[in-house]
C-alpha positions as CSV (number, residue, x, y, z in Angstrom):
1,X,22.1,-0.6,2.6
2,X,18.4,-1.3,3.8
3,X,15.7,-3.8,2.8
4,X,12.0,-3.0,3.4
5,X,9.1,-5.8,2.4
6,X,6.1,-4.5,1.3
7,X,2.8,-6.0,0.1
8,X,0.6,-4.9,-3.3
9,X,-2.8,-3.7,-2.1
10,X,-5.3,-6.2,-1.5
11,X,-2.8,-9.0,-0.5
12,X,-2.6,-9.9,3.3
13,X,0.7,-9.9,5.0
14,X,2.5,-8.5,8.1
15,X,4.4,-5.9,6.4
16,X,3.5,-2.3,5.0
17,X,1.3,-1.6,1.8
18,X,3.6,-0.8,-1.5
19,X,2.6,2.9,-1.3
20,X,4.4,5.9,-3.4
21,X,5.5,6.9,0.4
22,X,7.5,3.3,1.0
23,X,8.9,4.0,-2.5
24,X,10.4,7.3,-2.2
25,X,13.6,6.1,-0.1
26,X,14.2,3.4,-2.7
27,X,17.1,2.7,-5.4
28,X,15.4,-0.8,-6.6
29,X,12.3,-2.7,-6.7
30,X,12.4,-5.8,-7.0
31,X,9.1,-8.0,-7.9
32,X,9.1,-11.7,-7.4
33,X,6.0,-13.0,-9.3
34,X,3.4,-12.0,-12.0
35,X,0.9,-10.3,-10.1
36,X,3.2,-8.3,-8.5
37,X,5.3,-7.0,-11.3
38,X,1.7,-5.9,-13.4
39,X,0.1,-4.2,-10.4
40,X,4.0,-2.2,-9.8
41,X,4.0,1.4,-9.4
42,X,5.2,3.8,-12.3
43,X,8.8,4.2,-11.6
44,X,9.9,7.4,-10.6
45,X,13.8,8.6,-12.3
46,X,16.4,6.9,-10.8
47,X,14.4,3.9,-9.4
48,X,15.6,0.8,-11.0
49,X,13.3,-2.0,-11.3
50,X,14.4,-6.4,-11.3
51,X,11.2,-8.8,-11.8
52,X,12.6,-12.6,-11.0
53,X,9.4,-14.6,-11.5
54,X,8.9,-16.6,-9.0
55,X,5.6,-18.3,-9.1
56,X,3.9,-19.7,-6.3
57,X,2.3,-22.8,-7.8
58,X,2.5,-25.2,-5.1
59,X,-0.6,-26.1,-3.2
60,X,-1.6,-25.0,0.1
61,X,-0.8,-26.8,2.1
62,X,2.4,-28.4,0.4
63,X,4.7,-27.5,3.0
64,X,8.0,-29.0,1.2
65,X,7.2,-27.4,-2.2
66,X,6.3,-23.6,-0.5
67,X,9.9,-24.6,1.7
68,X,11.7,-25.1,-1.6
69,X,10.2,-21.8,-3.0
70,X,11.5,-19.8,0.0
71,X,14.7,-21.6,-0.7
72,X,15.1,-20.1,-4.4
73,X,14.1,-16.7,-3.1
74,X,16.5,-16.3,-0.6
75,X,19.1,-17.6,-2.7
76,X,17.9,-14.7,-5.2
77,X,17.9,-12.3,-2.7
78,X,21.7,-12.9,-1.2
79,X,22.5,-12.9,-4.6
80,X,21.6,-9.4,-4.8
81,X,22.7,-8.4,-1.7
82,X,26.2,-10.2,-2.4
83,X,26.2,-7.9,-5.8
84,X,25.0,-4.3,-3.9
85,X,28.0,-5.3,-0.9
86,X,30.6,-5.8,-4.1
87,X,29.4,-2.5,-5.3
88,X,29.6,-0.7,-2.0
89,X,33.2,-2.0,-2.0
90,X,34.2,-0.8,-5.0
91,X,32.6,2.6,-4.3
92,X,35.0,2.8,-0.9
93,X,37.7,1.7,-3.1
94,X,37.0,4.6,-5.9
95,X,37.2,7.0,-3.1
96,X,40.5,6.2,-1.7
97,X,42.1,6.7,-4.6
């Protein structure tokens, strides 16, 4: 199981652009807020797609409010990864049989 970050064109950050090419590796995309779930790439078969809407209303320079927004996401996110490791486990489960 990997996790890659990317960014929609347009938008600063320190990780890569959302490109086809960072796509084509992927089994889910997942899209945490408006923007990015209208500007999202036409899925190609067999890539599964998850919008949680998380929108980033607090002001600037609120640190507690953009603190208890990173909070919800990473809850989100183990969540997810907590579901894909229980999956993985009953895949190596299958396969012992």
């Amino acid at each position: 199981m990997e996790a890659r970050a990317a960014v929609l064109p347009g938008v600063a950050g320190d990780v890569p652009l959302l490109t086809d090419d960072v796509l084509a590796w992927a089994d889910l995309l997942v899209t945490l807020d408006a923007v990015a779930n209208a500007a999202r790439p036409s899925l190609r078969s067999g890539l599964q797609h998850r919008h949680y809407p998380f929108e980033p209303t607090p002001e600037v320079d609120d640190k507690p409010a953009w603190s208890a927004l990173a909070g919800r996401i990473r809850e989100r996110v183990e969540g997810m990864i907590g579901g894909l490791r229980l999956m993985q486990r009953a895949s190596l489960d299958d396969d012992g049989l």
